[in-house]
N, C-alpha and C positions, 0 to 999 in steps of 0.2 A: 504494500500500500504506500505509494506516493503522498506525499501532503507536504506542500510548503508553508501548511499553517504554524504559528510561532507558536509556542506552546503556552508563554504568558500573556498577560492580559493589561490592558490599558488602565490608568487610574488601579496600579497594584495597590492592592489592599493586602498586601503581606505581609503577618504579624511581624514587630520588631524583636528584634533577639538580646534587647535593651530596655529593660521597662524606664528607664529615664531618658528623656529626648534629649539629651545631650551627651554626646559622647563621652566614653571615660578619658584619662590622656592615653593619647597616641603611643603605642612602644613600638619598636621597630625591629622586622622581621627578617631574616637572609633567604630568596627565593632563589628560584631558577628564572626569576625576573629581574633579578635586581634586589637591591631594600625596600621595605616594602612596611609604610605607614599602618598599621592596623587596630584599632580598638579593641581592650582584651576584654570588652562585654560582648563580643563577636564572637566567642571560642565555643565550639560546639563537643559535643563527646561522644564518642562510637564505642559503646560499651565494646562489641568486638570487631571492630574495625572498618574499613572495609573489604568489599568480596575480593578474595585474594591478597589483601593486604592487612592481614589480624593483626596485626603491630603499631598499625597508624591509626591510634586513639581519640586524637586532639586536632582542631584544626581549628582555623579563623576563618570567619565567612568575609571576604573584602573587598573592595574595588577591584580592577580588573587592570593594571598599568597599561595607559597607550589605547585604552577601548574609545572606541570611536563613537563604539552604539554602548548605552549605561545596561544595555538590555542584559548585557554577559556580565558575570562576577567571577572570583576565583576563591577556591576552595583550598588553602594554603594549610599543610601540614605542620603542625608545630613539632614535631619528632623529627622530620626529615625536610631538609631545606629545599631539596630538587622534587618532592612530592608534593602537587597540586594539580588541580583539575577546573578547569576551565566550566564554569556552571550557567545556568538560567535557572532561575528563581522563579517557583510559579505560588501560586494559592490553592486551596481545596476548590473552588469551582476555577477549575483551567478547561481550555478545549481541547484538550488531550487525552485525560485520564478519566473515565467514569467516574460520579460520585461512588457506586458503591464499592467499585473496587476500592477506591481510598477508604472506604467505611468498613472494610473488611481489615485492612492491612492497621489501620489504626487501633480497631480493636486488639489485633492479635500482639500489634505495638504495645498498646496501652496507652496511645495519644488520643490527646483530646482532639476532633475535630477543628473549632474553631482556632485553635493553636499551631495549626500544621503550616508548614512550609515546604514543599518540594521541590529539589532542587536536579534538575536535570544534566547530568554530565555531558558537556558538548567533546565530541570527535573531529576534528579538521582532516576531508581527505583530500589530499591534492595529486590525481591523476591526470597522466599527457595529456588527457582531452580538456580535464575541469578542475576546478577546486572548490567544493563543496562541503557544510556543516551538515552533521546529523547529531542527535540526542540519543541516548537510550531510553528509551520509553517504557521499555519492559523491566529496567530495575532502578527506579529513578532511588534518591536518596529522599529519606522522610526525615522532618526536623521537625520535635516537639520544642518552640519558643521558650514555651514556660519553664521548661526544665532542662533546656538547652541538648539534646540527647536526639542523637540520629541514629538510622541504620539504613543502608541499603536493603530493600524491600525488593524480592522477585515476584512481583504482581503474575497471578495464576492465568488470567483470562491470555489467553492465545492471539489477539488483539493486539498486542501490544509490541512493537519492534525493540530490535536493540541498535538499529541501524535505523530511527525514523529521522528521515532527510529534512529538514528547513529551510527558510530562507533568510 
């Protein structure tokens, strides 16, 4: 299934991962991007990591250096400097993802609904013909706000790409 549809939504309404509107101070991160300004009320926690990488617990949700479009964010490991993942940010009503399938995956989470955040790991491919973005669709990343605590979720419905293409 083709679809160049973005996965997020205009006027995000995507819970903050800060209950105070104003940033904590800035401390500064070493990436495979450079240094990198990050807010440590940003830091999320993967009880067991992520898929394939059980070691990488910690991470900061943060601007994207150089992004052109604010649509992408980066998902910056705080255990490993060269480990990060290029993300989109979506909400529990996105046009991508079923409500119930996120109503299934949170239950088994134990996330509250209203509190979720999804975050889509983007892929760059750049073949002789094109260069092109896809997402993973079928195991996006689930962020409970309030308790700051994610996991990579393998969404069951058959639906769902690991390879769904954007624009």
């Amino acid at each position: 299934m083709h679809n160049s549809l973005s996965p997020s939504t205009s006027g995000n309404n995507i819970p903050p991962l800060t209950k105070d509107k104003k940033p904590s101070k800035l401390i500064k991160v070493e990436s495979r991007f450079g240094e990198l300004a990050v807010d440590p009320g940003t830091e999320i926690f993967f009880k067991h990591g992520i898929l394939g990488i059980p070691n990488a617990v910690s991470f900061y949700l943060t601007t994207l250096p150089g992004a052109k479009n604010d649509q992408f964010m980066l998902l910056q490991c705080k255990e490993d400097n060269d480990l990060s993942f290029i993300v989109v940010p979506s909400q529990y009503d996105n046009q991508l993802i079923k409500a119930s399938d996120l109503d299934d995956a949170c239950k088994v989470l134990d996330y509250e609904t209203e509190n979720l955040i999804v975050l889509f790991i983007v892929t760059v491919h750049d073949t002789a013909k094109e260069r092109y973005l896809s997402i993973n669709a079928k195991a996006p990343v689930l962020v409970d706000a309030n308790s700051k605590t994610a996991s990579q979720y393998v969404l069951q419905n058959g639906d769902y790409q690991i390879q769904h293409r954007i624009s």
